[in-house]
N, C-alpha and C positions, 0 to 999 in steps of 0.2 A: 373668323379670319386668323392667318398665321402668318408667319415670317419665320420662314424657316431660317435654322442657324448659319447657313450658306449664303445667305444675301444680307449680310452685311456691310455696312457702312464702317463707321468708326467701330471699336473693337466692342463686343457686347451688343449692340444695336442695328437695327436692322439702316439698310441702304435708304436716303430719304426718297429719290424719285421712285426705287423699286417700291418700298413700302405707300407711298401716294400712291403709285396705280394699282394696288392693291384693293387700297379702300377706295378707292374711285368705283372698282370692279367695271372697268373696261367704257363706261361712261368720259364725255365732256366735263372733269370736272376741277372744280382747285382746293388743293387740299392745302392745309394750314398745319405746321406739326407745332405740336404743345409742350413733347420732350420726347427725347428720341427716342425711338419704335422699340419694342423688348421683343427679341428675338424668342422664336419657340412658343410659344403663348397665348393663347386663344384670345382673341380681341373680340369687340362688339360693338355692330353701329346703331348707336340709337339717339334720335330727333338730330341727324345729320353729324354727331360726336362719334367718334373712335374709342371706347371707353376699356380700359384692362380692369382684369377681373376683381380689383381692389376699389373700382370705382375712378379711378383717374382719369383726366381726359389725356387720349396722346394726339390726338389729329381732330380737324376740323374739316367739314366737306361740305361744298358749296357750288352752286353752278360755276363753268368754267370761265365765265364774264368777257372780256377781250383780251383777245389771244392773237392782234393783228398783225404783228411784226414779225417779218420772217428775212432772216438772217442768208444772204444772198449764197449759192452752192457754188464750190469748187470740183473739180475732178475727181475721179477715186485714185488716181493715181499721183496727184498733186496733194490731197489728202494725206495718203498713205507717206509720203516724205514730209510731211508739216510732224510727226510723229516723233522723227528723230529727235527735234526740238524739244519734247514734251519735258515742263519744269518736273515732273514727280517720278524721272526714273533718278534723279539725284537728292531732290529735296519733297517727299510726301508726309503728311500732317498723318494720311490710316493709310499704308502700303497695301495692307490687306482687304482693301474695298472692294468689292464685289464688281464695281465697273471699273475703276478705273487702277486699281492697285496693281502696283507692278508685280509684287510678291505672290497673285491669285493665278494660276497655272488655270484655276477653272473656275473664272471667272468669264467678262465680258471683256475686259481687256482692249478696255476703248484708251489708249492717248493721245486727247489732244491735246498737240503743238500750234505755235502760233504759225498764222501764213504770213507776216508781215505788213496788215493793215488793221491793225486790231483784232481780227477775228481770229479763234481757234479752230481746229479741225483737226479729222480723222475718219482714219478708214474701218470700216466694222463688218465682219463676216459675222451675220447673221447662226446665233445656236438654233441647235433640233429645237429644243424647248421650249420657240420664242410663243410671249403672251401678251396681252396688252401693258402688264407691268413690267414686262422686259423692256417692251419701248420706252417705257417712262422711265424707267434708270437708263438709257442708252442718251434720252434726252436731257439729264440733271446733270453729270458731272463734264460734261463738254463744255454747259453753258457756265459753270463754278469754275473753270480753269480759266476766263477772262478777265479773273476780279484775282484769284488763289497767284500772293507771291512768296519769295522764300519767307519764314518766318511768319507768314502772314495767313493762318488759316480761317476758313472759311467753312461754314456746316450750310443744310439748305434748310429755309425755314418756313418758304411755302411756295407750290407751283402749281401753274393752269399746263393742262395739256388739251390738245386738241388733234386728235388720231383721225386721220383720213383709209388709210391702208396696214395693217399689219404686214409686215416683211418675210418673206418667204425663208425658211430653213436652207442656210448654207448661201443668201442672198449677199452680195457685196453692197452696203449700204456709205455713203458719208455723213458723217454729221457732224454741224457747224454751230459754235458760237460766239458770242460777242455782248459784250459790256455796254448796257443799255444809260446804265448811270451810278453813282457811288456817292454814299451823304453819311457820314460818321459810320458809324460799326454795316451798313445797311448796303447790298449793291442788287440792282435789277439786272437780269441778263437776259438773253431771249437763245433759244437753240433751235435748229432746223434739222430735221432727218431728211434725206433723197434716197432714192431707190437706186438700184441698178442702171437706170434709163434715164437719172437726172429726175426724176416725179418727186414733186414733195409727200412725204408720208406723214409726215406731223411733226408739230412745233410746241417748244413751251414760252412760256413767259414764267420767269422764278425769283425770290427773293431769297437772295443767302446773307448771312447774319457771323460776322468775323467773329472767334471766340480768341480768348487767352488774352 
């Protein structure tokens, strides 16, 4: 396994949900990261560990356990105005994030903005290139901008996915999140993807973990 140097996350390291469903490899499952992902780098799963070629553990993988909360859909078009809102075209901890970075021309270019009841959301045309680890970055940093305020960043430190549908190439997708709960450095969130048709395609449950 790789991570390639394009889907990163924070600058050096790969993106946490894109690299989770990497190591998932398209499975029900929840991955645990141990230290952020090293880009470029042959990984190796062994007794359910992520291990880089030094012997290190970076990820943990586990069945996807409950994954019951699904975070209620809005429009693709009330979506795509919740957008304007988005805190990180003014204030981003990694501009350059593979999903959510404003500065990534080619990237995935999901920002969610708040709708005004808690939750986030956004509108996302689906890439040529979509995989099942696409989705799992599509579904991390929607559900991190519920908890992510100025000053206040946030990395992901472990997520369950549970994929029903991959998304069709050039698909108009939304995707929603919302702040399940928050206890010292520690927030749960949960994320929802819908298709074009309003169908759910899949949801996370994720634990991000404030840094600085």
């Amino acid at each position: 396994m790789i991570i390639a140097g394009r889907f990163n996350g924070p600058p050096g390291s790969g993106n946490g949900g894109y690299s989770a469903g990497v190591f998932a490899d398209g499975a029900a499952r929840e991955v645990t990261l141990r230290m952020p992902p090293p880009l470029d780098t042959a990984l190796s799963l062994v007794d359910g560990e992520v291990r880089a070629p030094d012997g290190a553990v970076v990820a943990e993988v586990a069945p996807a356990g409950d994954v019951a909360t699904v975070v209620p859909p809005i429009g693709y078009a009330e979506a795509v105005a919740a957008s304007d809102g988005y805190a990180g075209f003014s204030d981003h901890p990694f501009p350059t994030c593979y999903v959510c970075g404003p500065e990534r021309v080619d990237g995935l270019r999901i920002f969610p903005g708040p709708v005004g009841d808690g939750r986030t959301a956004a509108g996302w045309t689906v890439p040529p290139d979509v995989s099942p680890a696409t989705v799992w970055a599509a579904l991390d940093c929607p559900g991190g901008w519920a908890v992510i305020g100025a000053g206040r960043p946030y990395v992901l430190g472990r997520i369950a996915v549970l994929l029903d549908r991959l998304p069709e190439a050039d698909e108009r997708c939304v995707v929603v999140g919302a702040l399940g709960r928050a206890e010292g450095r520690k927030a749960l969130v949960h994320t929802t993807l819908y298709g074009r048709d309003g169908t759910e395609l899949g949801r996370a449950r994720a634990t991000w973990i404030a840094i600085g």
